[in-house]
GUTORZA-985484 format. One record per residue (C-alpha): residue number from 1; x, z, y. Coordinates in Angstrom, 2 decimals. Last residue first. Example, Ala and Ser with C-alpha at 12.3 -4.5 7.8 and 13.67 -1.06 7.14 Angstrom:
GUTORZA-985484
num/c1/c3/c2
2/13.67/7.14/-1.06
1/12.30/7.80/-4.50
//
This chain:
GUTORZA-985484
num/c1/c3/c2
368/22.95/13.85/-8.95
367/23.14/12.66/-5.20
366/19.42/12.18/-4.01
365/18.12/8.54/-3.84
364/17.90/5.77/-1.52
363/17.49/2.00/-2.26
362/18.43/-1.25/-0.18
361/16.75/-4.44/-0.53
360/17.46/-7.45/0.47
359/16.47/-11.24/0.16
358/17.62/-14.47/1.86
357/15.17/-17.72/1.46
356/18.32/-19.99/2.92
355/15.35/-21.30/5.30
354/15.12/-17.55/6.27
353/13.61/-14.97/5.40
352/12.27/-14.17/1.69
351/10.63/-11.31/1.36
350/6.98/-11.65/2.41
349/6.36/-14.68/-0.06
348/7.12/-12.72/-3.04
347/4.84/-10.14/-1.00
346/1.98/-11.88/-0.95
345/2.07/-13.28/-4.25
344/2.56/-10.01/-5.79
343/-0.32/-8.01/-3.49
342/0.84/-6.26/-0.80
341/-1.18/-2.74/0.26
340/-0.40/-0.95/3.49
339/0.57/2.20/3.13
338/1.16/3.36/6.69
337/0.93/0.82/9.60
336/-2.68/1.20/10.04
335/-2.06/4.54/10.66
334/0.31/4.30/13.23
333/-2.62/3.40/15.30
332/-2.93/-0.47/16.97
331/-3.68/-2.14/20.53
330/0.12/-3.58/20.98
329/1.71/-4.41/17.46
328/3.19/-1.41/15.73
327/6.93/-2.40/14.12
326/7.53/0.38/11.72
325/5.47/-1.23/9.26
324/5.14/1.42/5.68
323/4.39/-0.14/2.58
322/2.56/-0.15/-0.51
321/2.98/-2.58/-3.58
320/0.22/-3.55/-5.22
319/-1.32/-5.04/-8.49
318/0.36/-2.66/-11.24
317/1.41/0.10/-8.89
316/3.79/0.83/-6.37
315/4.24/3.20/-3.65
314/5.68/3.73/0.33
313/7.79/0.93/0.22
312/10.28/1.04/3.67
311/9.80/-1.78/5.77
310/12.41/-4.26/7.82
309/12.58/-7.82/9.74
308/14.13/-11.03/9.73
307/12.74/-13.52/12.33
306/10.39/-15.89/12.74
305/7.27/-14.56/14.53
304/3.56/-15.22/13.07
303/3.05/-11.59/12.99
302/2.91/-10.14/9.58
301/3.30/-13.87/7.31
300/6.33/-14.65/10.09
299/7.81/-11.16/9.88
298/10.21/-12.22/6.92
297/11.36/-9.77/4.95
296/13.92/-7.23/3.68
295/13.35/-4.28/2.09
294/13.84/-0.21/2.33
293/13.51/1.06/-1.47
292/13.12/4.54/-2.12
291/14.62/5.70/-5.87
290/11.67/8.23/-8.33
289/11.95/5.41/-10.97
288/8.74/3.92/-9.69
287/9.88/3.10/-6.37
286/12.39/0.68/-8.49
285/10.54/-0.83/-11.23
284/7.80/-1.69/-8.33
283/10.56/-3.42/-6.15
282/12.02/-4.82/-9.58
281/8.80/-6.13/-10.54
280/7.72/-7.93/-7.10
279/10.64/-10.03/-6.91
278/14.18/-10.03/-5.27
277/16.06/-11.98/-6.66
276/19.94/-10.77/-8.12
275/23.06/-9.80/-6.49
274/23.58/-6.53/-7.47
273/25.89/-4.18/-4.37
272/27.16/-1.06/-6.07
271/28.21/1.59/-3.63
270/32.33/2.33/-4.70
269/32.86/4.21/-1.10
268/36.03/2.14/-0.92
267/34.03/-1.23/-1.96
266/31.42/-0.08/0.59
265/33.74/-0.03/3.43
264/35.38/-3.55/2.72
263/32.28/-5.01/2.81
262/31.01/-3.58/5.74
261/34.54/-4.83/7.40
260/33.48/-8.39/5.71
259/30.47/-7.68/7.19
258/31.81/-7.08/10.92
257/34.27/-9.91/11.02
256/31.66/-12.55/9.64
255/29.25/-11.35/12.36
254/32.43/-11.81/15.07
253/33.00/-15.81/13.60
252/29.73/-16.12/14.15
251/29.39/-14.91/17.57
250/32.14/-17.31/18.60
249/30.37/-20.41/17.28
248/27.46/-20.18/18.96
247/24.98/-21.07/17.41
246/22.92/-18.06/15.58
245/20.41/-18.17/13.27
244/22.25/-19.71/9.84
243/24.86/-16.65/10.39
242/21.75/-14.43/9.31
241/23.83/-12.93/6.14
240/26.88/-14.34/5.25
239/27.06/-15.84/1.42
238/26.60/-13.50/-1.73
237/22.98/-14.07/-2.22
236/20.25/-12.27/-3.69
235/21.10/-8.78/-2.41
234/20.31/-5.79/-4.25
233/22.27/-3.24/-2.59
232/22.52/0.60/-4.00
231/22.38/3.80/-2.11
230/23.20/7.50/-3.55
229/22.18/9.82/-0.22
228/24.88/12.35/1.35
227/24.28/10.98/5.21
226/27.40/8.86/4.87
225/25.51/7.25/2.28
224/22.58/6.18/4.71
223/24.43/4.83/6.98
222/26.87/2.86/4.57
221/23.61/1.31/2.82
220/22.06/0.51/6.58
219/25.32/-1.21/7.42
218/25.28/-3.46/4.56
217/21.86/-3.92/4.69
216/21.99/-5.61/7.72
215/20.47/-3.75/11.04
214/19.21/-6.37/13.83
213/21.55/-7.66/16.73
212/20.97/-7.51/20.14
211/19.56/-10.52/21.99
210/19.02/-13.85/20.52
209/18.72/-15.34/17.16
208/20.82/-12.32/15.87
207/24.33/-10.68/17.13
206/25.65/-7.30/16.65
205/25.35/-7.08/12.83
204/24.08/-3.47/13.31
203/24.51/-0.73/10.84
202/26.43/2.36/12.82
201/24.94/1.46/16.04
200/21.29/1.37/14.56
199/22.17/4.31/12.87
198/22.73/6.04/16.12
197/19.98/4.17/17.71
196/17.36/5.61/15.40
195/18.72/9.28/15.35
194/18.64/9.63/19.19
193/14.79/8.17/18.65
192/13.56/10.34/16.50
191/13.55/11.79/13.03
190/14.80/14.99/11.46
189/16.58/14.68/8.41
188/16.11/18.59/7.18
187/13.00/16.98/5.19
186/15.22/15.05/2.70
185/14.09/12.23/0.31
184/10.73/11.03/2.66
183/13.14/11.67/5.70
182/15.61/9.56/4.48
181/13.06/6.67/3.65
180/11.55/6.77/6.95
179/14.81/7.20/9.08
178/15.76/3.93/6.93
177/12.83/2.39/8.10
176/13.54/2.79/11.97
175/17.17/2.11/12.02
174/16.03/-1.33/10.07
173/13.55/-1.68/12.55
172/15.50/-1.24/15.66
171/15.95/-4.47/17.26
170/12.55/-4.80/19.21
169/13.07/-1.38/19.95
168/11.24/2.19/20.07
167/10.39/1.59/16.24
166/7.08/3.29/15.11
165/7.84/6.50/12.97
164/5.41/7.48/9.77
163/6.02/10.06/7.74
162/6.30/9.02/3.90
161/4.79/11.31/1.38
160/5.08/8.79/-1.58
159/2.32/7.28/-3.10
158/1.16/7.39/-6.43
157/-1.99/5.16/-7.07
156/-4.43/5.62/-9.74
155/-4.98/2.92/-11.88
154/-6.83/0.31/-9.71
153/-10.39/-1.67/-10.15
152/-11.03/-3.59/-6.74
151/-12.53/-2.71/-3.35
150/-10.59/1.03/-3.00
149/-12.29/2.84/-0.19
148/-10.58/4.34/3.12
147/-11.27/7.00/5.76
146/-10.33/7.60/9.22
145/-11.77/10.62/10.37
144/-11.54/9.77/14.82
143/-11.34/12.24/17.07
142/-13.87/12.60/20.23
141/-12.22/12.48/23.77
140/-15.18/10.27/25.03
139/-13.22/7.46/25.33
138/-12.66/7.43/21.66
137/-9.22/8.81/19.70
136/-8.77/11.83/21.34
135/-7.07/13.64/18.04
134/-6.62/10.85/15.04
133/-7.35/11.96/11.70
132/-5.91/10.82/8.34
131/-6.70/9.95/4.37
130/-10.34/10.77/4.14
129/-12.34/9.19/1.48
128/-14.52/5.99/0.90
127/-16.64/5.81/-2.24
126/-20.04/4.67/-0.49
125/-21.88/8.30/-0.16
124/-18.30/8.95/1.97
123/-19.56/6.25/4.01
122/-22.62/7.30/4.42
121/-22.22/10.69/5.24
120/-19.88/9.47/7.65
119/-22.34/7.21/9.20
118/-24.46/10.61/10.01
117/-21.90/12.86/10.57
116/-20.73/11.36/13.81
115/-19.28/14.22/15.75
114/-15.69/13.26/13.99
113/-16.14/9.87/14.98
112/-15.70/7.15/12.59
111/-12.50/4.84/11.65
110/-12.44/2.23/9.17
109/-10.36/1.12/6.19
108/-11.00/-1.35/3.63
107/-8.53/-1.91/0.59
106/-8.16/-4.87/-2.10
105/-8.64/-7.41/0.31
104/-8.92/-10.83/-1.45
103/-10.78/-13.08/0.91
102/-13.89/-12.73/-1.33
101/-13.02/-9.18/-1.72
100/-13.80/-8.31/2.00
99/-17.27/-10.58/1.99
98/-18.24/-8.48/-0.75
97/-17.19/-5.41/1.23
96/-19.09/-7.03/4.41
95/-22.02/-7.13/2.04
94/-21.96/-3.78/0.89
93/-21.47/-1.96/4.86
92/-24.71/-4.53/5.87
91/-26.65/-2.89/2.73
90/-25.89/0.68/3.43
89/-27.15/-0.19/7.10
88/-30.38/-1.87/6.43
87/-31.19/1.25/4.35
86/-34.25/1.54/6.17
85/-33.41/4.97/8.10
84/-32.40/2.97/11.17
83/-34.47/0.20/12.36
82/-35.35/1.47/16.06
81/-31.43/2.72/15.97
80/-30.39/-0.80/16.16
79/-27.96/-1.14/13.52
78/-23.89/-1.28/14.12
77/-20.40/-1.74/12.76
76/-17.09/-1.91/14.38
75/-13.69/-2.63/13.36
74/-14.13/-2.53/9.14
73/-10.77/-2.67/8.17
72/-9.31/-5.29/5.37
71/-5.91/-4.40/3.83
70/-4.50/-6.66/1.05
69/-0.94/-8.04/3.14
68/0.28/-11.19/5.42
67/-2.08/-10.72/8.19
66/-4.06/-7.75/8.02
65/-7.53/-8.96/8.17
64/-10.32/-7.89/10.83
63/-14.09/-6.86/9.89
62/-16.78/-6.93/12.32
61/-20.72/-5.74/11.26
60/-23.70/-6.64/12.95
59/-27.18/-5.45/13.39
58/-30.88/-6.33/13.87
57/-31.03/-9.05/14.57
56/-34.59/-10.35/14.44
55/-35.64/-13.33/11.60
54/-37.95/-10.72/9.97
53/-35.07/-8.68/9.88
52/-31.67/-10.21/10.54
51/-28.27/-8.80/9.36
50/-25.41/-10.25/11.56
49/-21.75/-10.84/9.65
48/-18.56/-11.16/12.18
47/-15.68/-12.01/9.94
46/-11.89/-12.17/10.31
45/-9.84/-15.51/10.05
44/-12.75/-18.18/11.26
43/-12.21/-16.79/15.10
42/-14.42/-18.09/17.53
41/-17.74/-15.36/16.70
40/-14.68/-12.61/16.80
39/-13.50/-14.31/19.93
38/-16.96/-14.10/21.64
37/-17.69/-11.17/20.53
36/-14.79/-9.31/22.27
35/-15.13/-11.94/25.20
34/-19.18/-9.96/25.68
33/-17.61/-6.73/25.54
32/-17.31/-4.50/22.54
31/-18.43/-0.80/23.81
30/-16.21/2.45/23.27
29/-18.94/4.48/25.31
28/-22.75/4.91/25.01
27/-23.17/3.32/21.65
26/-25.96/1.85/19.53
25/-28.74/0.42/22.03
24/-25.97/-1.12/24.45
23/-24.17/-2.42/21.47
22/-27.44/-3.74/19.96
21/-28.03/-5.72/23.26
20/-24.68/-6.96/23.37
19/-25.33/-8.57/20.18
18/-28.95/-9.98/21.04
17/-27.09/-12.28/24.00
16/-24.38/-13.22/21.60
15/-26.18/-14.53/18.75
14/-26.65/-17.93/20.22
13/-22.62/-18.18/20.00
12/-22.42/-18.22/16.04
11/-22.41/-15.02/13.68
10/-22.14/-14.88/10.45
9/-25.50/-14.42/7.86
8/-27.31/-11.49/5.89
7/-31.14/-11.83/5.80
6/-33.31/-9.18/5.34
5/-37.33/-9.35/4.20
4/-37.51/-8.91/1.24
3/-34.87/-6.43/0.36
2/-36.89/-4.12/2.47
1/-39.44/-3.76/0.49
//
């Protein structure tokens, strides 16, 4: 049996040697190099698990973390094709699931070549499914299926059709998730980049930490209702928004000018603004009702940098709230950007920015 005689354990540097062997044996192109394995045997955050047999390794499995949300993806998984047709693979791909839901991921994606119907048999044998496909995806030109299994119990999930754009700016986001949510509502809205720094001009707060300004939801509300949608502001306090992250003086005082001219907009154009918290239930309550919310957070928990930042929710269900990222960090697809799943905890800490713990959120709907 083979049960007997495999042994599941992580990685440490005297691995490395008999790693880059299996990579040689397993793949012809795409190959982790020797600092690839070295940082994922370095790094305690994501997991490298080796599968021995009779005390030889045999394979290897990587899985990286999504900072700051539920979503777990398997990077790169291997056996040495003198062992294959033992099972030893079927029983890696379980224990690196086990390993996913010990750390709380309630989703694992992955990415396979389209030629390779082998592992996709097996994953699809394993409860994952097809959600997207990326064209010339390895270095050999191959696509990529990218599938996706559920870890944990869920009621089924109802997520919105939401196309994905990735912000051109550093400032843009706001621009960037309202094109989302407008599009989602309205296919006629087309989306691009003209359209992203037009409604960046039309919502920005013109100063931030540094640089040009961000979008406030203010401006993204007034935006979006000049474009025929009904918008509503939940914001949780009625003080100036950002002013605590900017020093000079002089910019302040031109920040106040521009939201109390927002202000005095959206009182003509009679667009509610509630100023309540922000919590998990009313973000769920809300994409539930049929309304798209575009939120508020903090980017520190995504990518360890402190400054305000906006997403469009893609879905909500009892444990999870989904989300679309327009900011794409350097290396990644779109489509780990789409959907990604919060948990409550997660994202109560997610949307508050600020040491004055600020929350937004501004929904869309159709005009009745």
């Amino acid at each position: 049996m083979v049960n007997s005689k495999l042994n599941f354990r992580k990685a440490n540097i005297g691995d490395l040697k008999s790693l880059l062997l299996i990579e040689e044996r397993c793949f012809r192109t795409d190959r982790l190099s020797k600092r690839s394995f070295q940082g994922f045997i370095k790094n305690t955050k994501d997991d490298l698990l080796i599968v021995e047999l009779d005390k030889q390794l045999v394979g290897y499995g990587v899985v990286l973390y999504k900072k700051g949300s539920s979503l777990a993806r398997l990077y790169s998984i291997a056996i040495d094709p003198a062992k294959k047709g033992k099972g030893i693979g079927k029983k890696l791909l379980d224990k690196l699931e086990e390993l996913a839901v010990k750390k709380k991921a309630g989703f694992m994606r992955l990415e396979v070549a389209s030629k390779n119907t082998t592992a996709k048999n097996l994953y699809l044998s394993q409860g994952y499914y097809k959600f997207n496909r990326k064209e010339n995806y390895y270095e050999n030109s191959d696509a990529a299926i990218c599938l996706e299994k559920i870890l944990i119990h869920l009621p089924k999930r109802k997520l919105r059709n939401v196309k994905y754009y990735e912000q051109t700016t550093e400032f843009t986001c706001g621009a960037a998730s309202l094109m989302m949510a407008m599009n989602s509502l309205n296919r006629k809205i087309k989306i691009n980049q003209q359209l992203e720094m037009k409604l960046w001009r039309e919502a920005t707060t013109i100063f931030m930490l540094s640089g040009h300004g961000g979008c406030g939801p203010r401006g993204l509300a007034l935006a979006a209702n000049r474009r025929g949608f009904d918008v509503d502001i939940y914001l949780s306090t009625r003080d100036f928004l950002f002013i605590s992250s900017v020093r000079d003086p002089k910019k302040k005082e031109v920040m106040k000018l521009v939201q109390k001219d927002f202000d005095d907009e959206i009182k003509k154009k009679k667009i509610k603004i509630k100023n309540r918290k922000v919590t998990f239930e009313l973000v769920s309550k809300l994409a539930n009702e049929g309304v798209v919310p575009i939120v508020l957070i903090s980017s520190y928990s995504l990518t360890g940098t402190k400054t305000p930042h906006w997403i469009v929710i893609s879905g909500a269900d009892e444990s999870f709230l989904y989300f679309h990222d327009p900011y794409l960090e350097e290396g990644m697809s779109n489509v780990e950007n789409q959907h990604i799943p919060v948990r409550k905890d997660e994202f109560n800490r997610l949307s508050k920015y600020g040491s004055q713990s600020v929350q937004a959120v501004v929904t869309l709907s159709i005009k009745k």
